[in-house]
MIDOSE-1310 file (N, C-alpha, C; in nm, 2 decimals, decimal comma, always signed):
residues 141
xxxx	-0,25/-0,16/-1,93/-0,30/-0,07/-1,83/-0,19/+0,04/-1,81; -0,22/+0,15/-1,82/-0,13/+0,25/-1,78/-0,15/+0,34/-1,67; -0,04/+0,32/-1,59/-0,03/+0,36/-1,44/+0,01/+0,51/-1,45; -0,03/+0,60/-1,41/+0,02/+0,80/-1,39/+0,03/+0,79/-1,26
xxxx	+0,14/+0,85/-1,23/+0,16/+0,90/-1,08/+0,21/+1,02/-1,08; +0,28/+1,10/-0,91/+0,33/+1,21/-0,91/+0,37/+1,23/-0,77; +0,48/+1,26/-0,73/+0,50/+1,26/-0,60/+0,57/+1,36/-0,60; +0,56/+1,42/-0,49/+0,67/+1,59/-0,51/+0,62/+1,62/-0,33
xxxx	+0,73/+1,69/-0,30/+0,72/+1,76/-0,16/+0,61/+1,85/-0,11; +0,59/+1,81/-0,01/+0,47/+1,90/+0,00/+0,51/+2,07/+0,07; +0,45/+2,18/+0,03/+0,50/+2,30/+0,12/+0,53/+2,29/+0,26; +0,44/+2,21/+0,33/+0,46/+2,19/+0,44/+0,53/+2,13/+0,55
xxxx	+0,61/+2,04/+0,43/+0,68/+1,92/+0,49/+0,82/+1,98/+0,42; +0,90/+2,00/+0,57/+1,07/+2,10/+0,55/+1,16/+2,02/+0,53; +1,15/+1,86/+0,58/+1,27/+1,83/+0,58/+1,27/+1,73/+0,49; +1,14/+1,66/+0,43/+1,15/+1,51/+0,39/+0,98/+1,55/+0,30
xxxx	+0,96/+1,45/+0,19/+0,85/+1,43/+0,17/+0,80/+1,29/+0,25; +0,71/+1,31/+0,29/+0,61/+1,20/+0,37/+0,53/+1,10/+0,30; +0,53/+1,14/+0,18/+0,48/+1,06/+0,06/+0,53/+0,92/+0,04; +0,52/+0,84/+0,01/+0,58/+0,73/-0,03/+0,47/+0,63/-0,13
xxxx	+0,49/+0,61/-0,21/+0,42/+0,53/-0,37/+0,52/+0,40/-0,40; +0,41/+0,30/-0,41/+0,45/+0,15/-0,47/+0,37/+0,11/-0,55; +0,40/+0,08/-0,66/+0,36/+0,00/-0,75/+0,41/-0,13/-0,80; +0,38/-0,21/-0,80/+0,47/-0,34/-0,78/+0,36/-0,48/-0,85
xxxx	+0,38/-0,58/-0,91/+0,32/-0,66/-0,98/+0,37/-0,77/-0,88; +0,17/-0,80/-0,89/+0,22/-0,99/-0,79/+0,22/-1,10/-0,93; +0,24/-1,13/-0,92/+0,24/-1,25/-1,03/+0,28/-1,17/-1,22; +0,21/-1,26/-1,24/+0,19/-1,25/-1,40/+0,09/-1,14/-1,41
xxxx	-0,02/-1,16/-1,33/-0,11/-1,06/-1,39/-0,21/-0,95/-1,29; -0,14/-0,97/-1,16/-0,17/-0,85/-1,08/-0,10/-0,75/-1,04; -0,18/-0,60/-1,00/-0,07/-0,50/-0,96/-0,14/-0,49/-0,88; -0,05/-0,45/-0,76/-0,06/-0,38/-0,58/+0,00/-0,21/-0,66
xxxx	-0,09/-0,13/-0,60/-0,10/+0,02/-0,60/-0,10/+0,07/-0,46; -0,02/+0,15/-0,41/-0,07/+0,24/-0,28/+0,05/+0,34/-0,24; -0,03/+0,45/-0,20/+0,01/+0,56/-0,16/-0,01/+0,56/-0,03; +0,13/+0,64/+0,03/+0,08/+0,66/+0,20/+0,14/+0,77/+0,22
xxxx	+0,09/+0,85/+0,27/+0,06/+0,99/+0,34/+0,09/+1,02/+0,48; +0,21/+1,05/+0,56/+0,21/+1,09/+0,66/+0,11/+1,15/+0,77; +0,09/+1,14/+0,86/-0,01/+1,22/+0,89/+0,02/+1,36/+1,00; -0,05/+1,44/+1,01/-0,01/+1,59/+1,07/+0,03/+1,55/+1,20
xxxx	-0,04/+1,46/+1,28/-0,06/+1,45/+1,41/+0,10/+1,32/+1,48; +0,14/+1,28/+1,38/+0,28/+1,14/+1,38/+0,39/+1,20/+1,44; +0,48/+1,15/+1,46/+0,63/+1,19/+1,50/+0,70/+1,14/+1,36; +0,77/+1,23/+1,34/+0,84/+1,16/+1,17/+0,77/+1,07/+1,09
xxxx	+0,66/+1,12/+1,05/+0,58/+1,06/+0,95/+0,64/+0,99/+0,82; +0,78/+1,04/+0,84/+0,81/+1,01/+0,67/+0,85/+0,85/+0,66; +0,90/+0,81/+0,82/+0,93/+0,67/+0,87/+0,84/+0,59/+0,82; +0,67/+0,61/+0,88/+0,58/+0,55/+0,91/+0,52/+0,50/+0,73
xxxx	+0,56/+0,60/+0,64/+0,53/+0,62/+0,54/+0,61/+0,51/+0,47; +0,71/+0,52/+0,45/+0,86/+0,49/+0,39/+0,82/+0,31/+0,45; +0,81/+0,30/+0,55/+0,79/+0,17/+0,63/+0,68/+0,07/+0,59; +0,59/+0,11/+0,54/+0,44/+0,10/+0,53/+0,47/+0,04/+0,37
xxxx	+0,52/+0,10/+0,32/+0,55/+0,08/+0,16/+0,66/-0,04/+0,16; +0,73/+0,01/+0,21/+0,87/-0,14/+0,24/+0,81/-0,25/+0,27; +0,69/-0,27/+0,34/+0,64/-0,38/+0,39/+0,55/-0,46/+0,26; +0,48/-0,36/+0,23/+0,41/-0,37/+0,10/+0,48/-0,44/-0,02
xxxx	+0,59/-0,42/-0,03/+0,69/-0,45/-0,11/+0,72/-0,59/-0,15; +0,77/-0,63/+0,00/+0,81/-0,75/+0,05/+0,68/-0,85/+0,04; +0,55/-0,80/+0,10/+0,42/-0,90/+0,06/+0,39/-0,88/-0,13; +0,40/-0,82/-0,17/+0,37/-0,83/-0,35/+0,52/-0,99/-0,36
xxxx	+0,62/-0,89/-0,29/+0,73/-1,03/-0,39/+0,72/-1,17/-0,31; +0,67/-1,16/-0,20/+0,59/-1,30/-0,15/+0,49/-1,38/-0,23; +0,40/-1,30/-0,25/+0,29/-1,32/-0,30/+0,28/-1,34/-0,51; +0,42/-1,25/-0,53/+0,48/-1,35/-0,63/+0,51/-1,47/-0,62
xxxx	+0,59/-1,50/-0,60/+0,61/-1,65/-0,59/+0,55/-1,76/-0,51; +0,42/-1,74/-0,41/+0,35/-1,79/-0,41/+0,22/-1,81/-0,50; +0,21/-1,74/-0,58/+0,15/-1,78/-0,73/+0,21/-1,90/-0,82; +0,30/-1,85/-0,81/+0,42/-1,91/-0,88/+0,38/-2,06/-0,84
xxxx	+0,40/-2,09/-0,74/+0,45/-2,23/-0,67/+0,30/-2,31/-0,64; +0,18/-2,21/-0,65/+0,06/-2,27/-0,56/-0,05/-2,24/-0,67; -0,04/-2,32/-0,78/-0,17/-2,30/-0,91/-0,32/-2,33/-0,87; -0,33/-2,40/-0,75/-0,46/-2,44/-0,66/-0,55/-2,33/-0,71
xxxx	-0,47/-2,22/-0,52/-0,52/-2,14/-0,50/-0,59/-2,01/-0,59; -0,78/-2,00/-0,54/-0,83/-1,91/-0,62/-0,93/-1,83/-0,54; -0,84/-1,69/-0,49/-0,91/-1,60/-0,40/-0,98/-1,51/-0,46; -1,12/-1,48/-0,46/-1,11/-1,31/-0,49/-1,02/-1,19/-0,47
xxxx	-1,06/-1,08/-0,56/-0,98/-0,99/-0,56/-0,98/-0,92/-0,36; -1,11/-0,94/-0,34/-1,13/-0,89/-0,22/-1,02/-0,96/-0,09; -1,08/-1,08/-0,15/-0,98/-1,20/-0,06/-0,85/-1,17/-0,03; -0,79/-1,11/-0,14/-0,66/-1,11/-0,17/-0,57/-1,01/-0,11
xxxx	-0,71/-0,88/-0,14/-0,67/-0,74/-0,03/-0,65/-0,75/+0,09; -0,74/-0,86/+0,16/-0,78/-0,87/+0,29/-0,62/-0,92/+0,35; -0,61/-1,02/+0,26/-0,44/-1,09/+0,33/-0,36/-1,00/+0,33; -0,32/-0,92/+0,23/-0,25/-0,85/+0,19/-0,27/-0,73/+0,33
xxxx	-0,38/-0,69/+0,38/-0,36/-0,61/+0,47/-0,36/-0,67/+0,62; -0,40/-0,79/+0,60/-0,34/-0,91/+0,74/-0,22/-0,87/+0,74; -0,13/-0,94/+0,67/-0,01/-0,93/+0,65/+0,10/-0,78/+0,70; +0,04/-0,72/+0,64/+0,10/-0,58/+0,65/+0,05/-0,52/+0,81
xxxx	-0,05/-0,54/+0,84/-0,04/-0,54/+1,00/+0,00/-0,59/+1,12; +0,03/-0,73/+1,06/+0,09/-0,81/+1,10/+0,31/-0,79/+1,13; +0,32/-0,78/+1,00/+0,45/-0,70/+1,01/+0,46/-0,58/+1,05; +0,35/-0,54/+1,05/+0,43/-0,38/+1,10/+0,39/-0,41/+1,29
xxxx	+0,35/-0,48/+1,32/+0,29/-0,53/+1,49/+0,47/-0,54/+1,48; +0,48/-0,65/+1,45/+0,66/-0,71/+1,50/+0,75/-0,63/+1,49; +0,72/-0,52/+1,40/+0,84/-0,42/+1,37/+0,83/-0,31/+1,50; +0,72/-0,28/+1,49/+0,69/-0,23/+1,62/+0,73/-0,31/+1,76
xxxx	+0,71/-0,42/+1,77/+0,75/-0,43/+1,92/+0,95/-0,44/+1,90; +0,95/-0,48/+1,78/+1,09/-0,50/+1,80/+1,21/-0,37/+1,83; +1,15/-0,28/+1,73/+1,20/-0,13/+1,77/+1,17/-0,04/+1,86; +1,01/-0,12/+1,96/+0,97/-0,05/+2,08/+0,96/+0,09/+2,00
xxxx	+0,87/+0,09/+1,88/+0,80/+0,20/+1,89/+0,65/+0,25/+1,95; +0,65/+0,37/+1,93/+0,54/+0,43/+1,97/+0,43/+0,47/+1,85; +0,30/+0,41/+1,92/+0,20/+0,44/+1,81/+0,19/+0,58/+1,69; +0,23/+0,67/+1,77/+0,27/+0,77/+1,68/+0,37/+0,79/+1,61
xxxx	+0,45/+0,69/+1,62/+0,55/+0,66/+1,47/+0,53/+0,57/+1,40; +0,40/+0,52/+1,41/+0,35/+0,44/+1,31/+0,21/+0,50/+1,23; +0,17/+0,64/+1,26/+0,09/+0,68/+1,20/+0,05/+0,70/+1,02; +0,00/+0,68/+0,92/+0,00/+0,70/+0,77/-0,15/+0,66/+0,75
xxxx	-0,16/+0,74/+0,65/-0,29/+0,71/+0,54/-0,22/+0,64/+0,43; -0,33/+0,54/+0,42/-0,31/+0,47/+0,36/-0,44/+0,47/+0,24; -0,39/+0,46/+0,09/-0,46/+0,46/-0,03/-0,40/+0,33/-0,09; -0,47/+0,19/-0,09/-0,46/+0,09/-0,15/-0,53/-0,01/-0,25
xxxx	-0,47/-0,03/-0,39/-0,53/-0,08/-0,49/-0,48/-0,25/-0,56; -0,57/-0,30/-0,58/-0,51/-0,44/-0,63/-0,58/-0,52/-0,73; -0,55/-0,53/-0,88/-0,58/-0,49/-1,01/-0,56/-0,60/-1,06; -0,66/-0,69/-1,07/-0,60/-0,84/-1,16/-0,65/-0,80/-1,33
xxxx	-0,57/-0,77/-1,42/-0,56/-0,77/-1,54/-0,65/-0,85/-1,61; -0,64/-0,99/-1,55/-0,68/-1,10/-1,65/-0,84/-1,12/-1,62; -0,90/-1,08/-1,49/-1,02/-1,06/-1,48/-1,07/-0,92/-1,50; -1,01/-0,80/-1,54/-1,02/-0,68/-1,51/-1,12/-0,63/-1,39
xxxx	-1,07/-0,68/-1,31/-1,16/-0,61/-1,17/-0,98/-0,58/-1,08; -1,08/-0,49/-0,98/-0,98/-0,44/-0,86/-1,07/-0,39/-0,78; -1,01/-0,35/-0,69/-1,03/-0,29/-0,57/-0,94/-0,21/-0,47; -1,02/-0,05/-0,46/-0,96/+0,02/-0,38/-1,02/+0,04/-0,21
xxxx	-0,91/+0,08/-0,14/-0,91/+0,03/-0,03/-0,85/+0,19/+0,04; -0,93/+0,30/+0,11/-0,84/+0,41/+0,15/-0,90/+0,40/+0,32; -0,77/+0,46/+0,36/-0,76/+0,43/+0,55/-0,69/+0,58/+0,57; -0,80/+0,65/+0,61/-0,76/+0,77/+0,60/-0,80/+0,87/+0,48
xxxx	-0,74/+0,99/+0,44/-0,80/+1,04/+0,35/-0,75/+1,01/+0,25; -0,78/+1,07/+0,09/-0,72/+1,03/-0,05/-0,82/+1,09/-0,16; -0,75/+1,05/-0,25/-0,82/+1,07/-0,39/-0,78/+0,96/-0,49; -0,85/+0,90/-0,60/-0,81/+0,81/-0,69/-0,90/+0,85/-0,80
xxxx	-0,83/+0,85/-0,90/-0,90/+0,78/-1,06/-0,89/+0,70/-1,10; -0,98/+0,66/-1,14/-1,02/+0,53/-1,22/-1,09/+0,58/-1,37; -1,02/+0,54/-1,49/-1,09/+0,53/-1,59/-1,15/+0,71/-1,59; -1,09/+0,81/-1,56/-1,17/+0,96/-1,54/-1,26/+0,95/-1,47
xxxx	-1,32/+0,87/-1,35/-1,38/+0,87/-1,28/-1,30/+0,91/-1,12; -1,32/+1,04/-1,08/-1,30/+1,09/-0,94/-1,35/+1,06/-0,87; -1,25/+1,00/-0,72/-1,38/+0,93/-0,57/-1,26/+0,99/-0,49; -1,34/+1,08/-0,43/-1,24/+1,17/-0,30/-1,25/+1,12/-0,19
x	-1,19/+1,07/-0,12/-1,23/+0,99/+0,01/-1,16/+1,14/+0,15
């Protein structure tokens, strides 16, 4: 599978890009994809961004080695999204009360993908606005 990306500053954004991209492999034979996007309306977006991906991070290398260790388990791809964004709201709840932030520093668009190889299916998942290709197929959300 060959992954293309591109991240670069936006004109409008002076101090920081607000951008933040992960690509990251759960196991042997899935990939977590997602981009997150600041949003106009946030306080330091690039936080919310940067934050959102870190979390993301930490669930793919979780979710490695719980493959690893638990050959049982057999979720769909959907299934799998779904935890995957349990989880990530879940952590970002705690992170939030522990730093006593404010909703508006947790603002981001989120563009999220999860790609099991070995069945060739995935699924994308966008919260907020975006664009993806697939295979030369354009879906502008």
């Amino acid at each position: 599978m060959n992954i293309y990306s591109a991240l670069q500053i936006g004109d409008y954004h002076l101090n920081h890009c607000e951008d933040f991209l992960i690509t990251k492999s759960i196991g042997s034979h899935k990939t977590l994809c997602a981009v997150m996007d600041g949003c106009s309306t946030a306080m330091e977006s690039q936080f919310a961004s940067a934050l959102t991906g870190k979390i993301l991070r930490k669930i793919a290398l979780g979710k490695g080695y719980e493959e690893m260790y638990r050959k049982d388990k057999k979720n769909t791809i959907a299934e799998e999204l779904k935890d995957i964004l349990k989880q990530l709201f879940n952590e970002t709840t705690v992170i939030k009360n522990a730093l006593l932030l404010d909703e508006k520093e947790l603002l981001t668009t989120l563009v999220i993908l999860l790609y099991d190889q070995k069945e060739n299916q995935g699924i994308v998942l966008c919260i907020g606005d975006g664009l993806v290709c697939i295979n030369g197929k354009i879906t502008e959300f």
